[in-house]
C-alpha positions as CSV (number, residue, x, y, z in Angstrom):
1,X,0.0,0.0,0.0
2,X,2.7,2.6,0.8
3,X,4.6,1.7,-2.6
4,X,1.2,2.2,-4.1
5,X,0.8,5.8,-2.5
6,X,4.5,6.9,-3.2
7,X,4.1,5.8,-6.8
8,X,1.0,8.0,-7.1
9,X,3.0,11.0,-5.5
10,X,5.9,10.9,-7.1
11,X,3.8,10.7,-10.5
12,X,2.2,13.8,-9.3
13,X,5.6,15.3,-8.3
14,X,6.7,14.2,-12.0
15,X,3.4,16.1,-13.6
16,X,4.2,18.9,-11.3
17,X,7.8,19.5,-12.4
18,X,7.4,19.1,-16.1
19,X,4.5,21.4,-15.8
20,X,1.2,21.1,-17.7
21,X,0.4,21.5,-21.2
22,X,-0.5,24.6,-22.5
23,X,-2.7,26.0,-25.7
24,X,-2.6,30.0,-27.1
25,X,-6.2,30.6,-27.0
26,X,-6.7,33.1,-30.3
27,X,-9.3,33.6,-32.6
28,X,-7.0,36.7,-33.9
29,X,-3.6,35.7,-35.0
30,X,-2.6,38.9,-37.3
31,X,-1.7,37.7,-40.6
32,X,-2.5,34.0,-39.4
33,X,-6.3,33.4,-38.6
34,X,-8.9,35.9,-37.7
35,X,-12.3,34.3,-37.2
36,X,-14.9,36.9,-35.3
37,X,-17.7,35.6,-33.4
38,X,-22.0,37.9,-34.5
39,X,-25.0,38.6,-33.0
40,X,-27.7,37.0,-33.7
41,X,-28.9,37.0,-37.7
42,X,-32.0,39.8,-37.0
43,X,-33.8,38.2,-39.8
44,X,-33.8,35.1,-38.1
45,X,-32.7,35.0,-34.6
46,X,-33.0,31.5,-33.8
47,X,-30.9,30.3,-36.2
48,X,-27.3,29.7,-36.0
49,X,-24.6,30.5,-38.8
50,X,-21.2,29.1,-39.2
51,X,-18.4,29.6,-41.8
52,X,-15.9,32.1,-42.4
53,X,-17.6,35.6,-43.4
54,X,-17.7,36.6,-46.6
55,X,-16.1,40.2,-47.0
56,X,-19.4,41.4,-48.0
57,X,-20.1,41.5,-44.6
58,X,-16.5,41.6,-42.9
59,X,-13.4,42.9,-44.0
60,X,-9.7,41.0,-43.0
61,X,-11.2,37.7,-41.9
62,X,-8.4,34.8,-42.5
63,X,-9.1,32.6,-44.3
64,X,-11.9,34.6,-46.3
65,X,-15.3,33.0,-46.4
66,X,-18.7,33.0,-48.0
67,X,-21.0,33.3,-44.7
68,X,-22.7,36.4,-45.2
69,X,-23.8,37.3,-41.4
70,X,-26.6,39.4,-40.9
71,X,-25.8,40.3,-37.1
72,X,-22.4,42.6,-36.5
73,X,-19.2,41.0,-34.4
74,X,-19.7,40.9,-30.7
75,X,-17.8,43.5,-28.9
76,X,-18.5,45.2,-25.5
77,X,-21.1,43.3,-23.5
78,X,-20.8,39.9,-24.6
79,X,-18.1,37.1,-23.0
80,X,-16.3,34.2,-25.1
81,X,-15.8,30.5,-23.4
82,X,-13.1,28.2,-24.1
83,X,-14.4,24.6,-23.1
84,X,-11.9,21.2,-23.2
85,X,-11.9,17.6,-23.2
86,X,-9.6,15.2,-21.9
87,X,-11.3,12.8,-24.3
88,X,-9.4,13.4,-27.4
89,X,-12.5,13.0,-29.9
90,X,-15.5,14.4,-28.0
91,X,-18.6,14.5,-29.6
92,X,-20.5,16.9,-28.0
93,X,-20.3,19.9,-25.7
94,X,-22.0,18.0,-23.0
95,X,-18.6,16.0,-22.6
96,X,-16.9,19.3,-22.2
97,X,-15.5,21.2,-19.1
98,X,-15.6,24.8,-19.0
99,X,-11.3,26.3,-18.9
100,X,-12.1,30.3,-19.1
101,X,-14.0,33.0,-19.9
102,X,-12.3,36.4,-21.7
103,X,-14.3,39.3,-22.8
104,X,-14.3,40.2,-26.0
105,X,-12.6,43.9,-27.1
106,X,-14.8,46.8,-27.8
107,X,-12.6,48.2,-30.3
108,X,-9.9,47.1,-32.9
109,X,-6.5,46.7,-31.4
110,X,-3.1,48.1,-32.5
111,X,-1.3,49.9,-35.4
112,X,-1.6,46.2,-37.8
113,X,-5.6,46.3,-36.5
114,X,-6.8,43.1,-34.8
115,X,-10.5,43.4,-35.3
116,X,-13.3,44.1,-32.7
117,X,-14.6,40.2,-32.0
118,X,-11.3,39.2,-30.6
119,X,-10.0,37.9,-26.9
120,X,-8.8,40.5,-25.4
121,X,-5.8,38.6,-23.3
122,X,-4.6,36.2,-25.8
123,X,-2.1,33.7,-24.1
124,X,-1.4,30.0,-22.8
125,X,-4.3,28.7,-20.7
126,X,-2.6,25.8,-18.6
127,X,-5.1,22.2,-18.9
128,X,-5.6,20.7,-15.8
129,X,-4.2,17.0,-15.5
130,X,-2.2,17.6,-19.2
131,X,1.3,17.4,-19.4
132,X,3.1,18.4,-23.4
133,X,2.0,16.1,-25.7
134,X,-1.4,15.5,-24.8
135,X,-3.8,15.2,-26.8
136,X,-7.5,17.1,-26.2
137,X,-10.2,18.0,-27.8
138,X,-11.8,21.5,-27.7
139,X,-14.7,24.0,-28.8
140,X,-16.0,28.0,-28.3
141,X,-18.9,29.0,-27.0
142,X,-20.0,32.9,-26.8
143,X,-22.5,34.4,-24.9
144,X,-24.7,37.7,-24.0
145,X,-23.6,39.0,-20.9
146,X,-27.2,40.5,-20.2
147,X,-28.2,41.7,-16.0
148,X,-29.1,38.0,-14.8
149,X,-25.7,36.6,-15.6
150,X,-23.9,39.8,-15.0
151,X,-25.7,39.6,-11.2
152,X,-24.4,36.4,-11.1
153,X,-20.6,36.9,-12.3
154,X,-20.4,39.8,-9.6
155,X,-21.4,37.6,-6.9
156,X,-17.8,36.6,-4.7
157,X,-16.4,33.7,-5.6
158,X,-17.7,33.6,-9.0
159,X,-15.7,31.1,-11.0
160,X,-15.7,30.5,-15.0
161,X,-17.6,27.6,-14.9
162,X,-20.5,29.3,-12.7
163,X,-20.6,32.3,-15.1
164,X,-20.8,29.9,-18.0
165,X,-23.9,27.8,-15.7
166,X,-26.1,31.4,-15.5
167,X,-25.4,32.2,-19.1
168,X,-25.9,28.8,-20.2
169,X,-29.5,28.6,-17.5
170,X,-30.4,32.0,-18.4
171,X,-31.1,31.1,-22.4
172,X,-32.4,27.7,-21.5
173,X,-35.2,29.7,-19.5
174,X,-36.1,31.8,-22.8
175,X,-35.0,35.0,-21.5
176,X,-35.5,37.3,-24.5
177,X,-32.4,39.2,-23.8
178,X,-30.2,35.3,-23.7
179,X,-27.8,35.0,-26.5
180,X,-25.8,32.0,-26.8
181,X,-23.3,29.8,-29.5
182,X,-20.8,27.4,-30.0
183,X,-18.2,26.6,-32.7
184,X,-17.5,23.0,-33.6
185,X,-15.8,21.1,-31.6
186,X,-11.8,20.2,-32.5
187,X,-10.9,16.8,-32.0
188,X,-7.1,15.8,-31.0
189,X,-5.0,18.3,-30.8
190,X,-1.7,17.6,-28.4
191,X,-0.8,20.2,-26.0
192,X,2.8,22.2,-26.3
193,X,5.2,22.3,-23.5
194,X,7.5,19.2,-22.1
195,X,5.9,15.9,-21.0
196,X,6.4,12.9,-18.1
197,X,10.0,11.9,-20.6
198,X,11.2,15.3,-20.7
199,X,10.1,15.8,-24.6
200,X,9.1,19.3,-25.8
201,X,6.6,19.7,-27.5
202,X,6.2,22.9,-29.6
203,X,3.5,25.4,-28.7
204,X,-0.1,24.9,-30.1
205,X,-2.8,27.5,-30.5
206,X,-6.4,27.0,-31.5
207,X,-5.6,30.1,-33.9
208,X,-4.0,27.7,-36.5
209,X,-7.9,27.6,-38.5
210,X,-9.3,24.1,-37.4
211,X,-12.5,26.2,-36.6
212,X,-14.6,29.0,-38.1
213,X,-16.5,31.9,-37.3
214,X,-20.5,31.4,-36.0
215,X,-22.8,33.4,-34.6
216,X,-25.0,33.6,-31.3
217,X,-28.5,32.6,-31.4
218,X,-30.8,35.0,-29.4
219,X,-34.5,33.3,-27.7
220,X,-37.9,34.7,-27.1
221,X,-39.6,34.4,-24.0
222,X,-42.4,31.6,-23.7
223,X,-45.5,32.8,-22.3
224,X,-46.4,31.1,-18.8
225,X,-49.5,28.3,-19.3
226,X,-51.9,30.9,-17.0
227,X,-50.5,34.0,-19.0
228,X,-52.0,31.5,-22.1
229,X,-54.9,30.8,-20.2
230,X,-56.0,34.4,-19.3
231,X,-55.7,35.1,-22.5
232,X,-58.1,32.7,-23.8
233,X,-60.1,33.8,-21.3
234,X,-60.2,37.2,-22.2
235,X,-61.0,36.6,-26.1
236,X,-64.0,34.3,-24.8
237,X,-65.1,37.3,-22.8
238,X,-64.9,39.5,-25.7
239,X,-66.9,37.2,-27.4
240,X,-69.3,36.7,-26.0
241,X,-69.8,40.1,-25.1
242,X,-69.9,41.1,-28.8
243,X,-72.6,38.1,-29.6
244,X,-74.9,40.1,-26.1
245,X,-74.3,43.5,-28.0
């Protein structure tokens, strides 16, 4: 039992020293890959799109598309999620755990412009339990940062995965304000930095094109059964009163 326990701490020791592996999180790489994330299609707001924009509708995407989005790239107000997998060809966001959440910028960035739509902090997010070389699977998902969820990121202790849970709650109860989206999911991509043998692996970014611009989907509030109700109600009152009159 105790060569069983120092097995498992040195191991951990081992992880510990080489460090974990790391991935850029970008979806603005200047001269690279620049794929922005839109607001809802106003023409029809319940529908997702997903492709590279065309430059009808955006100018300096990489690489150029033919999505033509009918909603503009989310700026101020909205957040972007980065969500992972240790399960290197996950199907579905349901399998996925939440890694952080980055607002987007409000304006372009620098002399060479990054485009509004982008992370503002792009960088090396460190994945739990990963050491260089191992492989993951991952996805975006962008939301509306309306007052319920904005309550709920102020609260202490808020952590990315509970702001992503209010986001995520707050469009599944039909707020009409809710806005929410996900990009496709990337299957097996290994992590950079040096593993358990003390091989590097070189840097990886999920700005190297393996996914695409989409766009939020925005909800409409259901009316309540008695809001339904009393108004059945009242058109059978009307009713009848025109048939008395």
């Amino acid at each position: 039992m105790k060569k069983l326990i120092l097995t498992a701490v040195l191991s951990a020791a081992s992880v510990a020293a080489f460090g974990q592996g790391t991935l850029d999180l970008a979806n603005v790489i200047k001269n690279t890959f620049i794929a922005p994330i839109f607001q809802p299609n106003p023409a029809s707001p319940t529908v997702q799109q997903v492709g590279q924009p065309s430059t009808a509708v955006y100018t300096g995407a990489l690489p150029t598309g033919t999505t033509v989005y009918g909603g503009l790239p989310l700026t101020s107000g909205y957040d972007m999620v980065f969500l992972y997998s240790l399960n290197a060809s996950a199907t579905a966001t349901s399998q996925l755990t939440v890694g952080t959440v980055t607002p987007f910028r409000t304006s372009p960035n620098g002399p060479v412009t990054s485009p509004a739509g982008g992370i503002v902090t792009v960088g090396g997010f460190a994945v739990p339990g990963t050491t260089g070389g191992t492989p993951i699977s991952f996805q975006y998902a962008a939301f509306f940062v309306d007052p319920t969820v904005a309550a709920a990121a102020a609260q202490g202790g808020a952590t990315p995965a509970s702001i992503y849970a209010a986001a995520l709650a707050d469009f599944q109860a039909n707020d009409p304000l809710a806005q929410f989206g996900y990009g496709s999911i990337v299957d097996n991509v290994a992590l950079g930095g040096t593993d358990t043998a003390g091989t590097l692996h070189a840097p990886q970014t999920t700005g190297d094109g393996s996914w695409t611009s989409f766009s939020l989907i925005g909800t409409t509030a259901t009316p309540e059964p008695s809001t339904i109700a009393l108004a059945g109600l009242g058109a059978a009152g009307l009713l009848f009163f025109r048939r008395r009159k």
